[in-house]
C-alpha positions as CSV (number, residue, x, y, z in Angstrom):
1,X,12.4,-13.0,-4.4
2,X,15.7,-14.9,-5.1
3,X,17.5,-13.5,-1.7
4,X,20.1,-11.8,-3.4
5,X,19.9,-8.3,-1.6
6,X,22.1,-5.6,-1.9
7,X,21.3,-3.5,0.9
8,X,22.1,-0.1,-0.7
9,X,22.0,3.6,0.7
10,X,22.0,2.2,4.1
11,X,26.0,3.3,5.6
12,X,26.4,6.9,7.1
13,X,27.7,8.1,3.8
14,X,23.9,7.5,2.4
15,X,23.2,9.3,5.6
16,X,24.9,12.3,5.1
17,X,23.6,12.5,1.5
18,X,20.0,12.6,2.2
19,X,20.2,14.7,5.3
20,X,19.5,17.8,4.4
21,X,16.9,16.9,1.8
22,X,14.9,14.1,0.2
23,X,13.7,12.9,-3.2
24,X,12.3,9.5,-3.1
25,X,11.9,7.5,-6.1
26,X,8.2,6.1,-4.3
27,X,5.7,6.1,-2.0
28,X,4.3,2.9,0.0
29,X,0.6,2.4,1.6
30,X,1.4,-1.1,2.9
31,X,0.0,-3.2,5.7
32,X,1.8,-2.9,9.1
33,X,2.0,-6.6,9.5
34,X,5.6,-7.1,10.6
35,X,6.2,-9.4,7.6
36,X,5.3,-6.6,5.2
37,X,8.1,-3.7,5.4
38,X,8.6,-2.0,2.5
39,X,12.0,-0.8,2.7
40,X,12.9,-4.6,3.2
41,X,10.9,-5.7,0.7
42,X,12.3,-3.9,-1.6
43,X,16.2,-3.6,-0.6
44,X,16.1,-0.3,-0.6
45,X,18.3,2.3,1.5
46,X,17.7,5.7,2.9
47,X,15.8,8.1,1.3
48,X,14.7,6.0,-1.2
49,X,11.0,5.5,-0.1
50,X,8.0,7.5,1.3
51,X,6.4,4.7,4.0
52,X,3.0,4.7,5.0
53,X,1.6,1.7,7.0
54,X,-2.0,1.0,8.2
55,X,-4.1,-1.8,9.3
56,X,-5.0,-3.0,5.7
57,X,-3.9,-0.2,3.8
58,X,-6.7,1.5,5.2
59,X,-6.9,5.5,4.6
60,X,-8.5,8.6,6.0
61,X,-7.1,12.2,5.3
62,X,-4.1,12.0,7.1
63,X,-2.7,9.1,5.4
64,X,-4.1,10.1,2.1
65,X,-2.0,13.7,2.8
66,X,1.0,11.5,3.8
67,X,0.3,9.8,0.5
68,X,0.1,12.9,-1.7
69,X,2.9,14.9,0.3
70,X,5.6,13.1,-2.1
71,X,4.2,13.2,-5.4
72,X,3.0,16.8,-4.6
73,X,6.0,18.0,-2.7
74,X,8.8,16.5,-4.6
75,X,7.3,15.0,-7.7
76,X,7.9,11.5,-6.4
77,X,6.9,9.5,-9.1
78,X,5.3,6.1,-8.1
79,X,2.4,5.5,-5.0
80,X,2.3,1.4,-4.9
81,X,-0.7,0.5,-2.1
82,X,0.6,-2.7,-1.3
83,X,-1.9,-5.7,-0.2
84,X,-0.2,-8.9,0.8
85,X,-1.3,-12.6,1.7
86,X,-2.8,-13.5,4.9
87,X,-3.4,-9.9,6.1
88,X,-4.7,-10.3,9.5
89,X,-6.4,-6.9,9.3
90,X,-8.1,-8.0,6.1
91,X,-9.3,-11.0,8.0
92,X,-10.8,-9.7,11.5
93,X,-12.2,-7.0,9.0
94,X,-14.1,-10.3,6.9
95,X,-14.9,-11.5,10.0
96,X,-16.5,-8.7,11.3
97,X,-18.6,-7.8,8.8
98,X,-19.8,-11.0,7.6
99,X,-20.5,-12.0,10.7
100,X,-22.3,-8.4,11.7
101,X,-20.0,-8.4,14.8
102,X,-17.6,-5.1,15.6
103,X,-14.4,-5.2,16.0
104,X,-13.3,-3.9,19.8
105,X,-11.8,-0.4,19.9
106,X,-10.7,1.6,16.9
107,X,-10.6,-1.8,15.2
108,X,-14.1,-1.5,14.1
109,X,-12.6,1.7,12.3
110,X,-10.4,-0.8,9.7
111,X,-13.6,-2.9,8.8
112,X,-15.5,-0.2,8.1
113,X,-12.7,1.4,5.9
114,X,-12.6,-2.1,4.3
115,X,-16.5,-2.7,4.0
116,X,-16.1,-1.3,0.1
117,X,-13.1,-4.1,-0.5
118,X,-15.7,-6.9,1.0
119,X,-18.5,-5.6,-1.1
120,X,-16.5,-5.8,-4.2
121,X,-15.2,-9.6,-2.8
122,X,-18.5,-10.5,-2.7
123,X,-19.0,-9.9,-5.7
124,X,-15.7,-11.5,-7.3
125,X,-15.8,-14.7,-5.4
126,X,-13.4,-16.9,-5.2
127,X,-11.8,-19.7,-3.2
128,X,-10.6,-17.7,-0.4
129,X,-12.7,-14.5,0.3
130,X,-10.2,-13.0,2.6
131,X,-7.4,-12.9,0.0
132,X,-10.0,-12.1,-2.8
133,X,-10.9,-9.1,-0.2
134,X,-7.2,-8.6,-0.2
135,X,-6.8,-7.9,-3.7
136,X,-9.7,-6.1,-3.8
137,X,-8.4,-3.2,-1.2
138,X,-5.4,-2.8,-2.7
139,X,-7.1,-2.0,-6.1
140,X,-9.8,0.1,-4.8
141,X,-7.5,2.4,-2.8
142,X,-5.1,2.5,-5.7
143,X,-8.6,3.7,-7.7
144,X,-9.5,5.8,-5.7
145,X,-5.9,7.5,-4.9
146,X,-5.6,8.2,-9.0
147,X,-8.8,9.7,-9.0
148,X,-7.7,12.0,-6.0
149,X,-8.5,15.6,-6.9
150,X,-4.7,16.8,-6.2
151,X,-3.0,13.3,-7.4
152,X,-5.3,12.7,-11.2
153,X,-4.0,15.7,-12.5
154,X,-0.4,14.3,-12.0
155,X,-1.6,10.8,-13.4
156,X,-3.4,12.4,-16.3
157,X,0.0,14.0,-17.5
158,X,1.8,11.0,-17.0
159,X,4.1,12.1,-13.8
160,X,2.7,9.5,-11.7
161,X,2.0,6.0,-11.3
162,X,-0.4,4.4,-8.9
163,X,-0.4,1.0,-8.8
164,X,-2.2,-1.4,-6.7
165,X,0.4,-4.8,-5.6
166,X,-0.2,-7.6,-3.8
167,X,3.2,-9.6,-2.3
168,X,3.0,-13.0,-1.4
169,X,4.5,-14.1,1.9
170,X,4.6,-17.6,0.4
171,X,7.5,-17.0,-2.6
172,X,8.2,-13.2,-2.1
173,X,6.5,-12.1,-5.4
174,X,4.4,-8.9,-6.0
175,X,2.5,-9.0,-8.2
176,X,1.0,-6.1,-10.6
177,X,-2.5,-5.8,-9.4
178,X,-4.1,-2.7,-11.2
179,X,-2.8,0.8,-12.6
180,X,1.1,-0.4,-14.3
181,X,1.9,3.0,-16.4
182,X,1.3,1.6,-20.2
C-alpha cells in the first residue's frame, strides 16, 4: 500500500535456490485483470507463491486441483481467493444475468460460475451490486474451497488457511473478507 517494495527472491541467486524444488508459503485464485497480479501485489519473489488466475476467480476441477496441488503436495499453508474492485469479469457476468443475455463464447462459462455470487448479491444489497457481487465470489469460493473434501481435513487440523480478500485498485488495500485463522 505505502509503495515501499522490496522486490525480494527475484536475482538469479533466488533462481538457483528454488530450482530444483519449491515450497511456497501460499497459494493465489485471483482475477486475471492485468491490474491484479499477485506476485506484484504482494512483493514477493520466486518461489514464494502458487498463482492461479481466472475470469473472476472462477473454478472448475482443474483450477480447484491447481488450488489443492500446494496445500496437498507441499503443505503450503495459506489459499487467499482474491476478489478486487471493478472486476470486469464480475461485471459482464452482472450484466448477463440480470439482464438474461449470454455472454459470447466461453464467456457465458464465467457468469454461470458466478450466478451463485449474484444470487447471494441479491440478496446482500447494496450500493453497487457488482462490487457487492464481488465480495460475494470471493467468499463463496473461499467457502466452498474449505469445505473441499481433500482441503477441510487440512483446515480442520489447523494446517491451512483459506481466506477470501478483496484488494482495492483505489488505495492498494486487501482487505480480510472471510476465513482469517483465529
Amino acid at each position: 500500500m505505502s509503495g515501499d517494495l522490496r522486490h525480494p527472491d527475484r536475482d538469479p541467486n533466488r533462481r538457483q535456490f528454488v530450482a530444483q524444488a519449491q515450497k511456497p508459503f501460499g497459494a493465489i485464485l485471483a482475477c486475471i485483470d492485468s491490474r491484479v497480479p499477485p506476485e506484484l501485489l504482494f512483493d514477493t519473489g520466486l518461489g514464494d507463491l502458487y498463482v492461479m488466475r481466472t475470469g473472476g476467480e472462477a473454478v472448475e476441477p482443474v483450477v480447484t486441483g491447481s488450488v489443492e496441488y500446494g496445500p496437498i503436495t507441499s503443505g503450503t499453508p495459506l489459499i487467499v481467493v482474491l476478489g478486487h474492485q471493478r472486476c470486469g469479469a464480475v461485471e459482464a457476468a452482472y450484466k448477463s444475468l440480470h439482464g438474461g443475455e449470454p455472454l459470447p463464447g466461453n464467456l457465458d462459462a464465467i457468469a454461470k460460475a458466478l450466478r451463485p455470487a449474484y444470487e447471494q448479491a441479491g440478496k446482500e444489497g447494496g450500493a453497487d451490486p457488482v462490487e457487492t457481487m464481488a465480495r460475494a465470489q470471493a467468499k463463496l469460493t473461499a467457502a466452498d474451497l474449505r469445505s473441499n473434501q481433500d482441503l477441510a481435513p487440512l483446515v480442520r487440523k489447523g494446517s491451512l488457511a483459506v481466506v477470501g480478500a478483496y484488494y482495492s485498485l483505489d488505495t492498494g488495500k486487501v482487505e480480510v473478507l472471510a476465513g482469517a485463522p483465529s
